[in-house]
Structures are given as C-alpha cells and as structure tokens.
VEXLOLO-538041 format. One record per residue: x, y, z of N, C-alpha, C, O, CB in turn; residue in one letter. Coordinates in steps of 0.001 Angstrom, whole numbers, padded with zeros to 6 digits, always signed. Glycine has a CB too. Example, Ala and Ser with C-alpha at 12.3 -4.5 7.8 and 13.67 -1.06 7.14 Angstrom:
+013190-005690+007800+012300-004500+007800+013200-003300+007800+014236-003319+008465+011308-004473+009046A +012850-002250+007080+013670-001060+007140+012900+000030+007870+013409+001138+008039+014084-000598+005725S 
END
This chain:
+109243+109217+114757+108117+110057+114438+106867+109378+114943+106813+108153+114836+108032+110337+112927X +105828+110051+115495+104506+109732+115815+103796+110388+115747+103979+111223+114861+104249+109380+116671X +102418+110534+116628+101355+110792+116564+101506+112789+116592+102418+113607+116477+100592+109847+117771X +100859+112801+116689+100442+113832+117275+099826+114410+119248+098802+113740+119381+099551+113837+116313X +099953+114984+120176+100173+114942+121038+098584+115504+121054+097830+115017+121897+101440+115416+121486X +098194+116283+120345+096531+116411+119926+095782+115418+120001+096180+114266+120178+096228+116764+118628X +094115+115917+119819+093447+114690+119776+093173+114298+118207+092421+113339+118032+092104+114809+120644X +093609+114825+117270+093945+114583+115885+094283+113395+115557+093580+112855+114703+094866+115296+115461X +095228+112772+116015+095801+111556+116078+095139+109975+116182+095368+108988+115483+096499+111779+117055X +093995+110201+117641+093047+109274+117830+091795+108892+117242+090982+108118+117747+092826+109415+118720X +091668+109637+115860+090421+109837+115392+090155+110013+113591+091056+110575+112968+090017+111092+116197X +089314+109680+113067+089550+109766+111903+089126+111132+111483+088629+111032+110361+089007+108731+111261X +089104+112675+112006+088738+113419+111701+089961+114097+111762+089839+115223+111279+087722+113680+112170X +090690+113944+112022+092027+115195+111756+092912+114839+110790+093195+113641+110823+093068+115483+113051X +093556+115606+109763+094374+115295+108899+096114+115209+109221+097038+114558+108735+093999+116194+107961X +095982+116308+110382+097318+116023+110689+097746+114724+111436+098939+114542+111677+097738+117067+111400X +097067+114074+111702+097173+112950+112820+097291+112280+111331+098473+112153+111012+095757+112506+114224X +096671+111971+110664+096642+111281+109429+098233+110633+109056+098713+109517+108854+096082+112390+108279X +098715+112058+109101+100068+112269+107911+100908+111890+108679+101825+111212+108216+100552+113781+107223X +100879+112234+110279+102112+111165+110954+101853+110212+111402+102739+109530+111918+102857+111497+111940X +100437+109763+111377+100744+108164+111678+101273+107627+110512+101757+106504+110657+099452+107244+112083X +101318+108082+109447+101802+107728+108030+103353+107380+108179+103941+106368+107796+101556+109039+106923X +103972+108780+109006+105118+108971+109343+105558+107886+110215+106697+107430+110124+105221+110161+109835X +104706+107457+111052+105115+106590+111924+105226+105098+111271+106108+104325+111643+104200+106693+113072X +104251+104740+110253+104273+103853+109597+105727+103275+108998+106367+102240+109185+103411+104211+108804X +105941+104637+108074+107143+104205+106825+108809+104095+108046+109877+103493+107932+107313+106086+105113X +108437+104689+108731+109915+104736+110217+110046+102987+110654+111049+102393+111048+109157+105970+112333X +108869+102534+110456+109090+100651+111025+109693+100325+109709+110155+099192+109840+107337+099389+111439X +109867+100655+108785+110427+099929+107680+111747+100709+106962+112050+100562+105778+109226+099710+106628X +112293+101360+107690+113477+102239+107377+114778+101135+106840+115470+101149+105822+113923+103200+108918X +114748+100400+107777+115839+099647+108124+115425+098497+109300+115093+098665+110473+116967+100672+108597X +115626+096918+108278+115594+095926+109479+116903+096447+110752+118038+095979+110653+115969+094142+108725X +116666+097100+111499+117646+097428+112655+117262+097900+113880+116075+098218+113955+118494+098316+112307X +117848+098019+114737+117441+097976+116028+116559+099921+116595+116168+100475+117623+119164+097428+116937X +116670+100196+115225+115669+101669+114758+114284+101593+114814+113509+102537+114968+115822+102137+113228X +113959+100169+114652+112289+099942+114156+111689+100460+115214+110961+101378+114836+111655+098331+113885X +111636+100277+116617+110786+100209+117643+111170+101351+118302+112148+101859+117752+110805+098998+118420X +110687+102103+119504+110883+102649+120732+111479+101885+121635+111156+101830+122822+109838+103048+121219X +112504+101177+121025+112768+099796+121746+113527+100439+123663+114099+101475+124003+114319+098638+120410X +113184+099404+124290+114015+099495+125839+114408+098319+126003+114180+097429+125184+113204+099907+127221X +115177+098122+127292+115785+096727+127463+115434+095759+127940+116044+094814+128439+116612+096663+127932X +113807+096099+127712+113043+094499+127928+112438+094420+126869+111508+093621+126979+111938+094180+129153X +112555+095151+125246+112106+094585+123856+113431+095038+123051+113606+096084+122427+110502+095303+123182X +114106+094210+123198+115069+094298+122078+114918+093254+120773+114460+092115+120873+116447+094082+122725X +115329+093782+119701+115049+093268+118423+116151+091939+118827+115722+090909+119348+115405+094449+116933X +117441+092118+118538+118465+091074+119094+118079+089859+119815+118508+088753+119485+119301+091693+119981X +116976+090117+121157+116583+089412+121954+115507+088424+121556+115382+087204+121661+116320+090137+122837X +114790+089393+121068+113609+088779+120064+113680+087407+118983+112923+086444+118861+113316+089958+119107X +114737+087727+118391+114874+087055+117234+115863+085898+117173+117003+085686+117587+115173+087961+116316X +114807+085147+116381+115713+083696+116165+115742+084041+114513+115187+084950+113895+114772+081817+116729X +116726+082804+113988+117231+083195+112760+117476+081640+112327+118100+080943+113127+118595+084305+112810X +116956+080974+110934+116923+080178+110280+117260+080278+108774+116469+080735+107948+115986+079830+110569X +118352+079868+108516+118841+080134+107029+119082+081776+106856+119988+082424+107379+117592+079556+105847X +118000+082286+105959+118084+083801+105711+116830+084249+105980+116490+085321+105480+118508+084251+104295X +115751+083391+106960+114629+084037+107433+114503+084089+109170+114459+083198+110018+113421+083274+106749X +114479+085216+109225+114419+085816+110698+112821+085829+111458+111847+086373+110940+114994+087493+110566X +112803+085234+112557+111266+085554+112997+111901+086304+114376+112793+085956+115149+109985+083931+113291X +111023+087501+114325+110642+088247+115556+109563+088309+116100+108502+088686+115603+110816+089290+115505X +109914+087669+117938+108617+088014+118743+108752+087913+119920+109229+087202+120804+107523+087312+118515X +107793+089499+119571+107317+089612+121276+106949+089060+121757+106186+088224+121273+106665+090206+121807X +107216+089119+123036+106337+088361+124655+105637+089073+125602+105484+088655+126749+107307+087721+125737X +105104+090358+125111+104620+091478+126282+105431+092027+126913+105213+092353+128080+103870+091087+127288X +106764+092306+126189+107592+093138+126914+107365+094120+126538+106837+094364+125453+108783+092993+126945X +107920+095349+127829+107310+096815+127778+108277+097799+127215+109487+097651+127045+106893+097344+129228X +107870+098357+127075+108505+099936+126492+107863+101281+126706+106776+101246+127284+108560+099968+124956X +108357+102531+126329+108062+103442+127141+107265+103858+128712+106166+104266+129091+107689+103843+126401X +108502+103490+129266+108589+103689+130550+107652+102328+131070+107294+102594+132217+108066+105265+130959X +107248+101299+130760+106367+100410+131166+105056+101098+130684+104040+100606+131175+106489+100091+132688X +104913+101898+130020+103643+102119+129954+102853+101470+128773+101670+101650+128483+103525+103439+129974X +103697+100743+128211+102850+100125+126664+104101+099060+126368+105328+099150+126394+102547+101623+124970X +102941+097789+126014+103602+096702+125915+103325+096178+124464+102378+096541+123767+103238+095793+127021X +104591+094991+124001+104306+094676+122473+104107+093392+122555+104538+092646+123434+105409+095001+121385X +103297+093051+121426+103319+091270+121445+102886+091362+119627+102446+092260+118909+101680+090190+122888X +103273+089972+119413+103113+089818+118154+104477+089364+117199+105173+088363+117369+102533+091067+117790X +104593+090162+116403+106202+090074+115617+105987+090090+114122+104941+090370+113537+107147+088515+115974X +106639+089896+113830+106590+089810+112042+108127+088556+111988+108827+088117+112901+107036+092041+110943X +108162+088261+110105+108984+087460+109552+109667+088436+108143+109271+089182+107248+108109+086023+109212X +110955+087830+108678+111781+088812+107368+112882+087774+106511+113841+087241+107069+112937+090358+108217X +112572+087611+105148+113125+087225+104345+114327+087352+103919+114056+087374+102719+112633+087361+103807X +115596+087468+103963+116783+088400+103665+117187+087602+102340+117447+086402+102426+118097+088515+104983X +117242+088298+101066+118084+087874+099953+118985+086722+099952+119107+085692+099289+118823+088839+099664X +119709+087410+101174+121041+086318+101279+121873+086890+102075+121739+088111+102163+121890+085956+099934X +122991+086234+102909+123723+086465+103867+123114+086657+105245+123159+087669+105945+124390+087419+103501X +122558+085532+105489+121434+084894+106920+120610+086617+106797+120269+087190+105763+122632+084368+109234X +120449+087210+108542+119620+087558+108599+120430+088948+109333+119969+089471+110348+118610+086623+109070X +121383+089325+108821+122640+090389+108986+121511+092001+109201+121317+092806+108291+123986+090389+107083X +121237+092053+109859+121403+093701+110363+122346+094759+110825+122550+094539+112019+120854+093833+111201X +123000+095785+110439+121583+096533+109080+121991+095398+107583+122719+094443+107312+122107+099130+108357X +120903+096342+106901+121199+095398+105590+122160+095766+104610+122369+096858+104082+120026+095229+104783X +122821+094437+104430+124026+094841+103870+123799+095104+102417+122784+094675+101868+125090+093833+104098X +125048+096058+101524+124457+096429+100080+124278+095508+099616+124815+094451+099948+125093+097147+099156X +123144+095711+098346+122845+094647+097150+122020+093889+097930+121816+092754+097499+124134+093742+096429X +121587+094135+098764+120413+092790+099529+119382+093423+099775+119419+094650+099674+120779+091975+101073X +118399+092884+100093+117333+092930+100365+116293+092089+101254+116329+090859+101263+117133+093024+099489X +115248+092920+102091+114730+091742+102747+112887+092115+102608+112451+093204+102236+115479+091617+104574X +112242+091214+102908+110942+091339+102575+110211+091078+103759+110113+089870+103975+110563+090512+101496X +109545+091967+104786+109004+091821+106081+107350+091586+106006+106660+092363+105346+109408+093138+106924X +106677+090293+106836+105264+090213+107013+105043+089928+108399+105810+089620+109310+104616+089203+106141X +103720+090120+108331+103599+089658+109776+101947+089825+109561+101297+090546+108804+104507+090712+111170X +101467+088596+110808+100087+088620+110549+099140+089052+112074+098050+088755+112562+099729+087031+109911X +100412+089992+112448+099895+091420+113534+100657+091389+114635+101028+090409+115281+098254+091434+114181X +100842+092397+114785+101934+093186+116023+101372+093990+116694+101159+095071+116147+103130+094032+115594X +100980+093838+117895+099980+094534+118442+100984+095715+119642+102050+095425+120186+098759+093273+119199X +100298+096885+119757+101061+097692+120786+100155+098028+121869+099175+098550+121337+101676+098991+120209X +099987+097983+123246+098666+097676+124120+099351+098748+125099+100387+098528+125727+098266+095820+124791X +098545+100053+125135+098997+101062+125908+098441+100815+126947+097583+099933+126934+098833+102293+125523X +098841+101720+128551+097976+101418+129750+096668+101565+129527+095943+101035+130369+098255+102193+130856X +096247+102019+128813+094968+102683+129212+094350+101727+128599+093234+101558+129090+094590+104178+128820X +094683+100713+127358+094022+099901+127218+094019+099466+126022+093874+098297+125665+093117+100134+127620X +094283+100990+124956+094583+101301+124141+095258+100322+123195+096313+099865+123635+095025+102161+124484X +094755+099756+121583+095682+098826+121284+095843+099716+119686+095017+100450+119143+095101+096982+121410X +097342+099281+119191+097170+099683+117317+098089+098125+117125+099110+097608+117577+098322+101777+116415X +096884+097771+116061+097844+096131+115697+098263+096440+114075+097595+097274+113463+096548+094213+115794X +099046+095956+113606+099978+096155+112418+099942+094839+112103+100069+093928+112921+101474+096784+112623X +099745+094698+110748+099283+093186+109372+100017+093895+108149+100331+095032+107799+096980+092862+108796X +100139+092240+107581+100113+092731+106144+099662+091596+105988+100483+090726+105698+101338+093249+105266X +098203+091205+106123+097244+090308+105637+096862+090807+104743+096238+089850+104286+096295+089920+106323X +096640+091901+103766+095779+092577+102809+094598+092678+103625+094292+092590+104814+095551+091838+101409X +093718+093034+101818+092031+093079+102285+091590+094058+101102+092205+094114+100037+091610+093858+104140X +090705+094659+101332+089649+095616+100665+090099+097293+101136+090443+097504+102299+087892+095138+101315X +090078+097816+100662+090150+099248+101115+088757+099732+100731+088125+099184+099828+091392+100152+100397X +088281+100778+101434+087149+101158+101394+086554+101599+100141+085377+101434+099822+087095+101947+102208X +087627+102278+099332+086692+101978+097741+086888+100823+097047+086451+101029+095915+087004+102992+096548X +087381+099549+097145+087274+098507+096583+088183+098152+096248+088073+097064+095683+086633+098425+095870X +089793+098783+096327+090720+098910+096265+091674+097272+097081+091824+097087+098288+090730+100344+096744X +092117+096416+096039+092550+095172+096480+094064+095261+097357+094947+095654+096595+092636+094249+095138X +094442+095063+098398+095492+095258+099113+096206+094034+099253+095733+093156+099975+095177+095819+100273X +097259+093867+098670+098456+092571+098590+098374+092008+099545+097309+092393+100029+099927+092802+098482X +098989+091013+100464+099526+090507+101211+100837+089987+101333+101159+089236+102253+098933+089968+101345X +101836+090474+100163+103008+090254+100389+103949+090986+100635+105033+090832+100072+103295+089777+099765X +103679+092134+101717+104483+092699+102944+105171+093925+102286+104707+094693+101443+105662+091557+103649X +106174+093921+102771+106945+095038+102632+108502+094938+102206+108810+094061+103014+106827+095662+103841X +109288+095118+101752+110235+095028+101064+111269+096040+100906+111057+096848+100002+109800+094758+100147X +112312+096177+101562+113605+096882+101754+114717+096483+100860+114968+095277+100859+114060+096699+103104X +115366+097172+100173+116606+096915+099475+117695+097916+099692+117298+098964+100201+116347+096829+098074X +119109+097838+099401+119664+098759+100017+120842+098667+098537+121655+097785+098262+120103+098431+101828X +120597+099614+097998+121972+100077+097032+122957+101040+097258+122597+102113+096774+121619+100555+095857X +124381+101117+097954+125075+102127+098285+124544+102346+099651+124442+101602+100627+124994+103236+097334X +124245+103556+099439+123681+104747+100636+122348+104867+100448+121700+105669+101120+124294+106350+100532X +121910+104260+099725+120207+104224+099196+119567+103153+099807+119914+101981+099660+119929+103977+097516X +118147+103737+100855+117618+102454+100898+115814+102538+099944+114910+103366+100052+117583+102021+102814X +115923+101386+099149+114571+101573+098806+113620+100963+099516+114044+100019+100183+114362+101260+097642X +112007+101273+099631+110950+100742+100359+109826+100696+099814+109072+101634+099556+110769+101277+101387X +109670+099401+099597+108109+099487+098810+107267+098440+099161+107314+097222+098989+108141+099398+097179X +106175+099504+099903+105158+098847+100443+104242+098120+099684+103688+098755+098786+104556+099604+101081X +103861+096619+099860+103017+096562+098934+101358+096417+099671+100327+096393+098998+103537+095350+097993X +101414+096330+101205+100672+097009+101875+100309+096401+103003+100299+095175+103115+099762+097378+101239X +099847+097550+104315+100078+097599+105450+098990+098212+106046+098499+099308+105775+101185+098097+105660X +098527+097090+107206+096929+097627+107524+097257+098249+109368+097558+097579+110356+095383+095817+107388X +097150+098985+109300+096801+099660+110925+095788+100418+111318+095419+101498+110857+097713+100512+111392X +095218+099590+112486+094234+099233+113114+094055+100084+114712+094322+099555+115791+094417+097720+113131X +093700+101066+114588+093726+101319+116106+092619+101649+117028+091817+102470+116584+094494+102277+116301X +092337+101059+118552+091590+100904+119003+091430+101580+120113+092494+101430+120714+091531+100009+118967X +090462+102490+120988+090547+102536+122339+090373+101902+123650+090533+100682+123627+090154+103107+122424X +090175+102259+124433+089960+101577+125584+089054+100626+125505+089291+099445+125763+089658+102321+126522X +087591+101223+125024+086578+100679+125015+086078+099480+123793+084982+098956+123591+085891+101737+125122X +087255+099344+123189+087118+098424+121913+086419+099706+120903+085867+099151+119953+085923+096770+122210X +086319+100758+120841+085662+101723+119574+087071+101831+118590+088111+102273+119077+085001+103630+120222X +087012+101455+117387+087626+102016+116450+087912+102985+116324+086995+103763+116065+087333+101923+115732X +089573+103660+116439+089397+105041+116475+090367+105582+114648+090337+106728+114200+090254+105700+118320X +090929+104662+114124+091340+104888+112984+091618+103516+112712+091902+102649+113538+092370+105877+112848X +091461+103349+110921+091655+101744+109986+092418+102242+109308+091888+103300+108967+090447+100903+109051X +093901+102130+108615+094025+102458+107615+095140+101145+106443+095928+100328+106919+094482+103920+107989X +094890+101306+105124+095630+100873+105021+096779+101613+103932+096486+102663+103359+095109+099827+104943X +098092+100942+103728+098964+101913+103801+099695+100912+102680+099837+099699+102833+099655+102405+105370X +100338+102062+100958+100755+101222+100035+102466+102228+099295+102433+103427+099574+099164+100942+098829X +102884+102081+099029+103852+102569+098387+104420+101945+097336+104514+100722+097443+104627+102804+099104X +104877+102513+096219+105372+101963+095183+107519+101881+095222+108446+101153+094868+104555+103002+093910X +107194+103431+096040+108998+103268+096685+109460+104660+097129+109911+105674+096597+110337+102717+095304X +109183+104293+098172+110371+105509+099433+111887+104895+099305+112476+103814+099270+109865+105329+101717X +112173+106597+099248+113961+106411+099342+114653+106519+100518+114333+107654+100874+114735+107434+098571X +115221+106189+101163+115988+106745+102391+117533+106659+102221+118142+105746+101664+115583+105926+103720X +118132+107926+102880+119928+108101+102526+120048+108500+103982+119276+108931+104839+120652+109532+101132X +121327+108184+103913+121758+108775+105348+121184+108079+106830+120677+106967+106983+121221+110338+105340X +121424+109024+107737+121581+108039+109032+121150+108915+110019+121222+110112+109739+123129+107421+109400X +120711+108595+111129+119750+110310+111578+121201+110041+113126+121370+110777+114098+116802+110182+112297X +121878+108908+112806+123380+108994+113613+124337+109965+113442+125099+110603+114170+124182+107920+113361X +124008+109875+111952+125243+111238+111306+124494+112174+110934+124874+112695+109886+126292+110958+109873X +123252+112747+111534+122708+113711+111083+122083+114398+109748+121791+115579+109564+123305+114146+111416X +121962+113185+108800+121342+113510+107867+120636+112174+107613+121596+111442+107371+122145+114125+106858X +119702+111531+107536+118741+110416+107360+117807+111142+106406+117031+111634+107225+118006+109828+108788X +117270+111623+104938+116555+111811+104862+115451+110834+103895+115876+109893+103224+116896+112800+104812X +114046+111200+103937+113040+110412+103117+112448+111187+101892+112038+112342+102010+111857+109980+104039X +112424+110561+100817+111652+110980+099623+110703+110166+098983+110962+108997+098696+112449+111288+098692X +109613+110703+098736+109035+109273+097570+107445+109851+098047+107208+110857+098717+109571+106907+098171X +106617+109025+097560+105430+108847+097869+104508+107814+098660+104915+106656+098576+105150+108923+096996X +103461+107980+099339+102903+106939+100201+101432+107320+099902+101133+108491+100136+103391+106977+101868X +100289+106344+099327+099081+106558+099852+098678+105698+100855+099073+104665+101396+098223+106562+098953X +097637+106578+100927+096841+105900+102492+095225+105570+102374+094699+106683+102337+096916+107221+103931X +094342+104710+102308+093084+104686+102234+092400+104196+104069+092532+103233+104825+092785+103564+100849X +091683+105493+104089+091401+105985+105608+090251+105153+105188+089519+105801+104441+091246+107802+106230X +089862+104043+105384+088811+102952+105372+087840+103422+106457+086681+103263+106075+089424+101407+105682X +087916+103886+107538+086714+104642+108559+086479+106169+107712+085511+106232+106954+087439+104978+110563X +087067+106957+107810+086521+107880+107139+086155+108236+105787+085498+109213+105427+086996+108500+107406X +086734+107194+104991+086433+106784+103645+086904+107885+102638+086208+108613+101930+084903+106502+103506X +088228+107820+102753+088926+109038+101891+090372+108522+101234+090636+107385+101624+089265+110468+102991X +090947+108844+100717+092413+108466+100042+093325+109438+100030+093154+110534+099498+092367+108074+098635X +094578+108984+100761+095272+110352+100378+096304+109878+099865+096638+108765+100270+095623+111408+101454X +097126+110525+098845+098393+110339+098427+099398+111406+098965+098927+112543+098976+098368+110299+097002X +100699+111281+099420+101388+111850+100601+102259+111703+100164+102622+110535+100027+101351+111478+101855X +103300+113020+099583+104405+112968+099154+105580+114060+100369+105318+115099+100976+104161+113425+097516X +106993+113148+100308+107937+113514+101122+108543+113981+100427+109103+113524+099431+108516+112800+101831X +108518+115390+101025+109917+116323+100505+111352+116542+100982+111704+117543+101605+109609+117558+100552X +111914+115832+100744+113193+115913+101615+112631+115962+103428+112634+117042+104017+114163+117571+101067X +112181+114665+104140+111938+114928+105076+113368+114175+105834+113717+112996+105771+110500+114598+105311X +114054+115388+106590+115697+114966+107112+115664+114903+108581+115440+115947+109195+116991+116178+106682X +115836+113942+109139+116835+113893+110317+117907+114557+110702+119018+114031+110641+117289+112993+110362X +117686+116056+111240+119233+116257+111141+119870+116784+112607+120802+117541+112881+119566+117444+109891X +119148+116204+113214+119974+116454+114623+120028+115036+115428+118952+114460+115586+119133+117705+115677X +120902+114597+115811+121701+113044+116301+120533+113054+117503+119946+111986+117672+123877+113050+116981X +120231+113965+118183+119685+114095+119541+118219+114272+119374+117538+114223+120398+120321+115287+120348X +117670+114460+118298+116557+114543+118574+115814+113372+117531+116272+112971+116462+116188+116019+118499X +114695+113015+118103+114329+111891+117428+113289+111919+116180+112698+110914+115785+113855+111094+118406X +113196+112799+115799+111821+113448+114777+112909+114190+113919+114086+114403+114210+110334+114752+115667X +111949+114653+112360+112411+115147+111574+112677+116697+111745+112040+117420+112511+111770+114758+110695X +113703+117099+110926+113768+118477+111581+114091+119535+110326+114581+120663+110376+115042+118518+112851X +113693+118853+109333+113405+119925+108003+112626+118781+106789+112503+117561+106679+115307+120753+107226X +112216+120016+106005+111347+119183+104954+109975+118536+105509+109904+118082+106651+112260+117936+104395X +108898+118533+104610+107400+118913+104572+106782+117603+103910+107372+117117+102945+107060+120401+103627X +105828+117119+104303+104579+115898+103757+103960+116691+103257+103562+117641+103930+103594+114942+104734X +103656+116591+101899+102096+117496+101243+101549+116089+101226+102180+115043+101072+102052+118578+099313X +099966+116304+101455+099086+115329+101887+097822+115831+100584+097030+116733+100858+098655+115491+103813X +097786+115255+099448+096656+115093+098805+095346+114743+098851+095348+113580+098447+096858+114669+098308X +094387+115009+099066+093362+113990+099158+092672+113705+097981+092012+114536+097357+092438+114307+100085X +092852+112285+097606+092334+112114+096030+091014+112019+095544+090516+112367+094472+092791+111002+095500X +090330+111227+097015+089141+110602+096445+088450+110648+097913+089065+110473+098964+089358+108975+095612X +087000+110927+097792+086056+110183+099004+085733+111544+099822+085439+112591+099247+087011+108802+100137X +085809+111429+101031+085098+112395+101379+085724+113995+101822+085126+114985+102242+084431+111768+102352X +087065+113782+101552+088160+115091+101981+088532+115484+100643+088797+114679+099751+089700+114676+102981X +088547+116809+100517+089133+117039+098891+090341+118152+099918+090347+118605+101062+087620+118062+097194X +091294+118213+098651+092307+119420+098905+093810+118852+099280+094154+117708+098985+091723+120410+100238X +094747+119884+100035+095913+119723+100066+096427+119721+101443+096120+120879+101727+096427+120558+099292X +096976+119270+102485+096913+119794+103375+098537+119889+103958+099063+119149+103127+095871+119177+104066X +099431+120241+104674+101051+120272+104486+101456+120377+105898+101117+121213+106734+101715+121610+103523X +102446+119115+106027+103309+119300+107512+104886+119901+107277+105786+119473+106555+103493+117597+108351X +104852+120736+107926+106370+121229+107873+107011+120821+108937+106375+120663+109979+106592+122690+107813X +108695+120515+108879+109336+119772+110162+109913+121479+110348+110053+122431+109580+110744+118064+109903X +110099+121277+111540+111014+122739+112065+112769+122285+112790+112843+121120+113181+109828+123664+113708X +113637+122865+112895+114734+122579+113551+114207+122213+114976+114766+121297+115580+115738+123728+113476X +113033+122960+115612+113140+122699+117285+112331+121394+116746+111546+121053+115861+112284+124011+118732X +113271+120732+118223+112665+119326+118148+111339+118901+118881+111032+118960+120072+113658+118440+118646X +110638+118443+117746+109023+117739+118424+108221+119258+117934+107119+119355+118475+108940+117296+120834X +108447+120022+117345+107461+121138+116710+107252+120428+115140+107647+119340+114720+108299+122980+116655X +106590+121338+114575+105948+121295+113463+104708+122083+113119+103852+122318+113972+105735+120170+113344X +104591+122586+111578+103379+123383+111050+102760+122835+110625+103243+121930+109945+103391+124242+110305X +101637+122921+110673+100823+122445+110280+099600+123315+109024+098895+124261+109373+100474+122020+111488X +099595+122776+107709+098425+123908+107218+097020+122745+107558+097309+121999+108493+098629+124546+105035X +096097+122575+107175+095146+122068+106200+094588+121997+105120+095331+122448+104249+094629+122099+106355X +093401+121566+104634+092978+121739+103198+092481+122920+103352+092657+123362+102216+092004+120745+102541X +091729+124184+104238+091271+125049+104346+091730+126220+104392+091138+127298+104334+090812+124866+104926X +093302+125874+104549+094368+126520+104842+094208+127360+106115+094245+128588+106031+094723+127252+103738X +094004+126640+107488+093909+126967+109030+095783+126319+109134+096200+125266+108652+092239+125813+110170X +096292+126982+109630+097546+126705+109928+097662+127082+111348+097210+128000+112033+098491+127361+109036X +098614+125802+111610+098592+125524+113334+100485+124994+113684+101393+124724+112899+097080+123746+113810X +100455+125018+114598+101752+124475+115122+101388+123099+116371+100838+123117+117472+102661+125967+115900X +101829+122311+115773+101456+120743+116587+103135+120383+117259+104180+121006+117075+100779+119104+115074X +102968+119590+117782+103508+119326+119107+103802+117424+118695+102852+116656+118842+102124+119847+120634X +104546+117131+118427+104874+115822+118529+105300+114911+119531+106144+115274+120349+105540+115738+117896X +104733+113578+119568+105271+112583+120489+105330+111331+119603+104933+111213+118444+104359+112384+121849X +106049+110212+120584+106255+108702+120274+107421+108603+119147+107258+108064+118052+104767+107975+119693X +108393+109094+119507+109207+108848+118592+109673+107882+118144+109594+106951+118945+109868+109267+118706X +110322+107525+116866+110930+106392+115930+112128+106837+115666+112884+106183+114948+110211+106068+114593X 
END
C-alpha cells in the first residue's frame, strides 16, 4: 500500500494522502519478513542483515529499488524474544524494531526518512522512543506502535509532510499469499505540519487477491480529533486493483488511484 498517485499524498493538505501513508506505515511492520520493503535484488532484507544472538541489524547501502529509481540507506535493529533472529516470526515470539532513520531518496531528489527517536507532537503530545513491537499468537499477528516519526521531503529540501504515528495494537491474520491477509485495530496520527490528529480505524482491511499488491476490500474511517480538521473522512478498498473511494469530511467523494505498493 502507498501513496496516493494524486498530489494529496505530497502535502499536508489532503486527507486521503494522509490515511495511506498511514497505510503505508503499519505494512513496514506487518511482519519482520522479506514483505517490509518494495524490495528488488539489489535490497534484499536476507542480504542486508547480520544477526547476533537474537538481535538482527539491517542495512542499507544505497541500494536501489523500483526500477532504480529510488534508493534506501539507513536500517533499523530488531530484538527477537528468542530463537536468534528467525523470519517470519515464529509463534509465541516476538520482536521489537528501532531504528534511528531509514531514509528512501527518490530520483528526483525526493527523500521520506523513518525514526523511532520520539519527540513532541504538535500538541505537546510525548512520543516514546521504544519502537515498535510485533508478536505473533497462532495466526494472529499483534502490532503496537509505540511510535514512529515520518518525515518527508522534496526536492528542494521543503517539508512536504511530518508525521508521527502511535498505536496501541493492530491485528493482522492471514497472508495476502493465500489471499486473505487482513488488518484491524486502530492507528493515530499527529500531522505535526498541519497541526491536526487523526485517529484511523481499520475495518477489516483484506488482501485478497495473491496478484495484486494493495487491499482489495474493507475501509479506513479517518477521525479527526483535534486541531485544525474536524470530521470523518473514509477510504474504501475495491476488488480492482490500485482503485479506491474515497469520501472526505465534507463528504466530496472521489475515486483515487493507488501506487508504491507494500
């Protein structure tokens, strides 16, 4: 899941861009597995990673992905419960991912870097620094962010969205291999440039076609709690792949066009 193919996406004025970079967010933390990235065969996770006891460090070297057109550097560190640093994660374990930025540097110049340094959120709101955290019971994976700052920039060094990003616990079942992967739970977001909060709940959002890389049923309602956006605003997934509805808080309903898949 990604952006939006709009200019929604690059900017802190659109809500739908909002809700899937959100989307794009909680997809890096599905599963320590070779799922995280847009990966190609000059950034592989495998390749990346060295492994010490039950803590794994991953990192990039500026290797490229999509099509050469955007390169990664950076990495994060993942904690595993126990049983070294085994991907996917095996039941009853758990692993706890940080990193103090992962940067993605498109041609154009374009950068979005990913932390879980904490910080301040724009209403005063204190943001952890102790990462993110996957557990896996059965067929259940839980995810709870304790928070995640993304940063994205244009060409010109202008800020084009800050956000940071918290969860108490997303669920994930299934496998978008076997055609059903889906997500439930809640995520807020404090849009620190535009100075708003949203709380973003997943409704059964499912994976259900092996071939396509985006969700393809079930809806984000997007709250806005506090600051300068009030209202509700709602993404619907559709079966065709890379569509989606879109309402707003005004209730203008649109059909958006997805890219950058996870």
């Amino acid at each position: 899941m990604g952006a939006s193919s709009s200019s929604a996406s690059s900017s802190e004025g659109g809500s739908v861009g909002f809700i899937q970079d959100e989307v794009d967010s909680l997809s890096d933390y599905l599963d320590p597995s070779d799922e995280i990235h847009p990966l190609s065969s000059s950034c592989s996770v495998t390749t990346a990673t060295t492994c010490v006891g039950n803590t794994a460090t991953v990192a990039w070297a500026g290797c490229t992905i999509d099509g050469g057109r955007a390169t990664l550097s950076g990495g994060w560190t993942e904690v595993f419960s126990a049983g070294g640093c085994v991907r996917p994660l095996g039941n009853g374990l758990s692993v706890t991912r940080t990193t103090t930025g992962e940067t993605l540097t498109h041609a154009n110049g374009a950068t979005r870097t990913t932390d879980t340094n904490g910080g301040t959120a724009w209403d005063g709101t204190v943001i952890p620094s102790s990462g993110v955290t996957t557990s896996r019971t059965g067929v259940t994976r839980t995810i709870v962010i304790n928070g995640v700052h993304k940063l994205k920039k244009g060409p010109k060094g202008t800020t084009w969205f800050d956000h940071f990003i918290t969860s108490t616990g997303m669920t994930v079942t299934g496998a978008r291999s076997t055609n059903n992967r889906a997500i439930s739970g809640t995520l807020t977001l404090y849009h620190n440039r535009a100075k708003f909060t949203a709380v973003n709940t997943f409704n059964a959002v499912t994976y259900g076609d092996s071939t396509c890389c985006y969700p393809t049923s079930g809806n984000i309602s997007s709250n806005h709690t506090a600051g300068s956006k009030s209202g509700t605003s709602t993404l619907t997934f559709t079966n065709t792949c890379g569509d989606a509805n879109f309402v707003d808080t005004d209730g203008t309903a649109s059909t958006v066009t997805l890219d950058q898949c996870n």
